[in-house]
Structures are given as structure tokens and as C-alpha cells.
C-alpha positions as CSV (number, residue, x, y, z in Angstrom):
1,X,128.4,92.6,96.4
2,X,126.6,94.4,99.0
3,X,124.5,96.2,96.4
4,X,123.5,93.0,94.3
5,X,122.2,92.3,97.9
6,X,119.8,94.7,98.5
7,X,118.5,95.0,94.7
8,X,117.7,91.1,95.8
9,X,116.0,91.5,98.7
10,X,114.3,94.7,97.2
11,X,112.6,92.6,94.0
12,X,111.5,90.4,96.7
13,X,109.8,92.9,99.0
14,X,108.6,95.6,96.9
15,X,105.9,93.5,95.2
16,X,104.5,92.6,98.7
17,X,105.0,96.3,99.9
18,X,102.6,97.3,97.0
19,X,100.2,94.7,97.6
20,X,99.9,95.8,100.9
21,X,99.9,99.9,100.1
22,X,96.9,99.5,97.1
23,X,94.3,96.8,99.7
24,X,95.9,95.1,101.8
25,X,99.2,92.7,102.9
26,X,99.2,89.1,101.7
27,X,97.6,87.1,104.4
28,X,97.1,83.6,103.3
29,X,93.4,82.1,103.9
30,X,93.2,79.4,106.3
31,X,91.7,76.0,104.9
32,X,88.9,76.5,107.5
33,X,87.6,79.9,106.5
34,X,87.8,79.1,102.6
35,X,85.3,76.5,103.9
36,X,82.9,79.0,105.6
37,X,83.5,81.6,102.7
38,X,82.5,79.2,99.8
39,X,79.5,78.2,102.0
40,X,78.3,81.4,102.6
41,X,78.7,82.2,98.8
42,X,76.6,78.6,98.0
43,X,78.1,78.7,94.5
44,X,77.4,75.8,92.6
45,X,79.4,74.8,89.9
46,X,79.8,76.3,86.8
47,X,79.0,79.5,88.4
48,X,82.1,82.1,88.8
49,X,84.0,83.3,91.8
50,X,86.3,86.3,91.1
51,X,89.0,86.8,93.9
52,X,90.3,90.4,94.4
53,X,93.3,90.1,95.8
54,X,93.9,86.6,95.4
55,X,97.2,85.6,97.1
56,X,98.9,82.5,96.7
57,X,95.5,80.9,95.1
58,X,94.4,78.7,98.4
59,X,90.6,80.0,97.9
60,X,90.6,79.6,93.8
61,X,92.0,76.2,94.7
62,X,89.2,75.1,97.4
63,X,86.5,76.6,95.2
64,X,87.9,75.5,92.0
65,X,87.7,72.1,94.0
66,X,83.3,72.1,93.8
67,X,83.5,73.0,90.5
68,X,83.4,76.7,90.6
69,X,85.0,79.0,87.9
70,X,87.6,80.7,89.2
71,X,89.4,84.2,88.4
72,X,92.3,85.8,90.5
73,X,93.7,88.8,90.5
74,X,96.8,89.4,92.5
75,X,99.4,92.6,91.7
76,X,102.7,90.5,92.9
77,X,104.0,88.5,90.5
78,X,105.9,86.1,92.9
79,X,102.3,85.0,94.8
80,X,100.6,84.9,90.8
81,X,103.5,82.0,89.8
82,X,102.6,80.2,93.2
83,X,99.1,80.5,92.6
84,X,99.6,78.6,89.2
85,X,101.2,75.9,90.6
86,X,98.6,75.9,93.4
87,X,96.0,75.5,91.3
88,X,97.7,73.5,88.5
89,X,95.1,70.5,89.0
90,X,92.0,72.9,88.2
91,X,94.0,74.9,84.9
92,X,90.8,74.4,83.3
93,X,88.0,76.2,86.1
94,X,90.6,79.2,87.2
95,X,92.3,81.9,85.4
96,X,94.6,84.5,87.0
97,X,95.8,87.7,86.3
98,X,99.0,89.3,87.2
99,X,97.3,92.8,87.6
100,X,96.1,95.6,89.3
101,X,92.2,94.9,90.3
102,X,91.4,98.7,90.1
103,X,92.5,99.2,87.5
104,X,90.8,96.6,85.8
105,X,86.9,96.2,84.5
106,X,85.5,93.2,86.4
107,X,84.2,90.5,84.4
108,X,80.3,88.9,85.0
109,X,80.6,86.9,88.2
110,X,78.5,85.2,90.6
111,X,80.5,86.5,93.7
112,X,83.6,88.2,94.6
113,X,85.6,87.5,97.8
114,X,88.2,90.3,99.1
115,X,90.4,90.7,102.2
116,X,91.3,94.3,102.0
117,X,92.0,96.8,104.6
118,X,89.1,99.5,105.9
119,X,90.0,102.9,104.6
120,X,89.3,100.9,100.9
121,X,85.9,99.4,101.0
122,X,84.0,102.0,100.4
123,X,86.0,102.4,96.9
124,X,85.4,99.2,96.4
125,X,81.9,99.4,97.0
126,X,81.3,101.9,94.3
127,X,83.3,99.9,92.2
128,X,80.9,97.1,92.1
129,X,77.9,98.9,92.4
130,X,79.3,100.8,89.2
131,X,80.7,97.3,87.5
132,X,78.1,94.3,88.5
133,X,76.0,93.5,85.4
134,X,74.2,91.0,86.9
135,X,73.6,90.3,90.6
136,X,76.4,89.6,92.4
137,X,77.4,88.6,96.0
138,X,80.7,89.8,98.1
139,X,82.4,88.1,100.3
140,X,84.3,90.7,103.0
141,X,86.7,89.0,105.5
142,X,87.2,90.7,108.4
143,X,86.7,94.3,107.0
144,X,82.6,95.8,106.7
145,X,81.0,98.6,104.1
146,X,80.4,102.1,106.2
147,X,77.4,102.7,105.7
148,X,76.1,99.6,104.1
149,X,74.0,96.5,106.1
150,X,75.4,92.8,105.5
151,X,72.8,90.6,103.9
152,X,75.0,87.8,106.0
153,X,77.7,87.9,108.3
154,X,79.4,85.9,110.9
155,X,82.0,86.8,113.6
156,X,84.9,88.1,110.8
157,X,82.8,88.1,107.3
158,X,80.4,90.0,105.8
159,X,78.1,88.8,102.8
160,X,76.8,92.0,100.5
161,X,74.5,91.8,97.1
162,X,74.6,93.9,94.4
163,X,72.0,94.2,91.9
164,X,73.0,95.7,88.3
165,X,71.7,99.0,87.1
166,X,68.8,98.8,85.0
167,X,69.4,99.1,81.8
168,X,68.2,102.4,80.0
169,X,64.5,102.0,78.3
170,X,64.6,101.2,74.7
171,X,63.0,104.3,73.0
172,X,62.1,103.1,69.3
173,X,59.6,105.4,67.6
């Protein structure tokens, strides 16, 4: 019985143990910061928001809510299935993926928003320098670039662009 116990409580944990070893722990997003995130952002609608990280779906929910296209990615399974039901009303503007976000090409976005620890950023940085094929915005809570200046920032955010390689000249004889 004991045993049945702990492979339980272990299915429950180790999902939010490797969340929290590949960016960072699940931290739900306050109703008032979603606010200041999607207004720093100033998506309007139809435009697409990709959330790295994305939890139990309050921001893809709030966002989703003006209008904005939506796309999660979150590596436990157990936040993904809360996330759907979260978000159930606004099935139509968010998508999300039960995956691992580095492991994963980025699709054309407007903005991405990420709360993920320090020692990570700058691989994420690279990331979407490497990825964005049009410009992009991110959204940092709490955690900054080394090495790179905000465009915006307040008290716990920080607001980045990106700006997509130029494409290589077209060299028709």
C-alpha cells in the first residue's frame, strides 16, 4: 500500500519538479499583473501572444479575453488539462501544447511572455534572436537579459524587441 503511495504522490510532483529544473517553478500570475503585462505588450486583437511556460492558462485566458491569439506551452501535463478548462470559453483564440518550449521551433508571434528563472535567459535570448521571423516583443517577469537594455520596464518586468534576420539577397543572374 505504501508503495502505490509514493508512486502517487510521485506522478504528482515530478511534472512540477521538471517544470521547475528546465525554467522555472509554476507560479500562477496574479489577475493584476496579467493586466500590466497585456498593456505593456498593446496587442490588439487578432494579433498572437505565445506564452512560454504557460501554467495553469490565467494569462492566455485574460489575453485571449481582448481578442488576442493565444499559444501555451507548458511541459506538466496536469497544469496543460487545467489550462483547457481555464480557457474553455476562448477554445477558438488559444491553443496549447503539452511540450517542452526548447525543444520546440516557435511559431510567428507578435509577443512572447516568460517567467523563468535567471541562469536561463540568456538561452532564451538566443533562442529568439535565432527563431523571430518577424519582429517580436518579450515580456520578462521579474527576471532581465545580461547584457541586453529593456525597451520598457517597470518595477518586476522587462519589455525586449527582436527584429528578424534579414533574409539573404536574392542572387538571380
Amino acid at each position: 500500500m505504501g508503495e502505490v503511495v509514493a508512486l502517487i504522490l510521485l506522478a504528482i510532483v515530478l511534472p512540477f519538479g521538471i517544470g521547475a529544473v528546465i525554467g522555472a517553478p509554476y507560479v500562477p500570475v496574479l489577475r493584476r499583473d496579467s493586466r500590466r503585462v497585456l498593456e505593456l505588450l498593446d496587442l490588439k486583437p487578432g494579433q498572437t501572444l505565445v506564452d512560454l511556460g504557460s501554467g495553469d492558462g490565467r494569462l492566455l485566458r485574460a489575453a485571449a479575453a481582448r481578442g488576442i491569439r493565444c499559444i501555451g506551452y507548458e511541459i506538466n501535463p496536469y497544469l496543460v488539462w487545467v489550462s483547457r478548462l481555464v480557457c474553455l470559453r476562448y477554445r477558438r483564440l488559444v491553443t496549447i501544447h503539452t511540450a517542452d518550449f526548447w525543444r520546440t521551433k516557435l511559431p510567428p508571434a507578435d509577443a512572447v511572455y516568460v517567467f523563468m528563472l535567471d541562469r536561463y535567459m540568456t538561452r532564451l535570448d538566443q533562442k529568439l534572436a535565432h527563431e523571430a521571423i518577424r519582429p517580436l516583443r518579450l515580456v520578462s517577469y521579474a527576471f532581465d537579459i545580461p547584457g541586453r537594455t529593456p525597451t520598457k520596464r517597470t518595477h518586476n518586468t522587462f519589455v525586449y524587441e527582436y527584429k528578424p534576420k534579414k533574409p539573404a539577397p536574392d542572387l538571380k543572374s
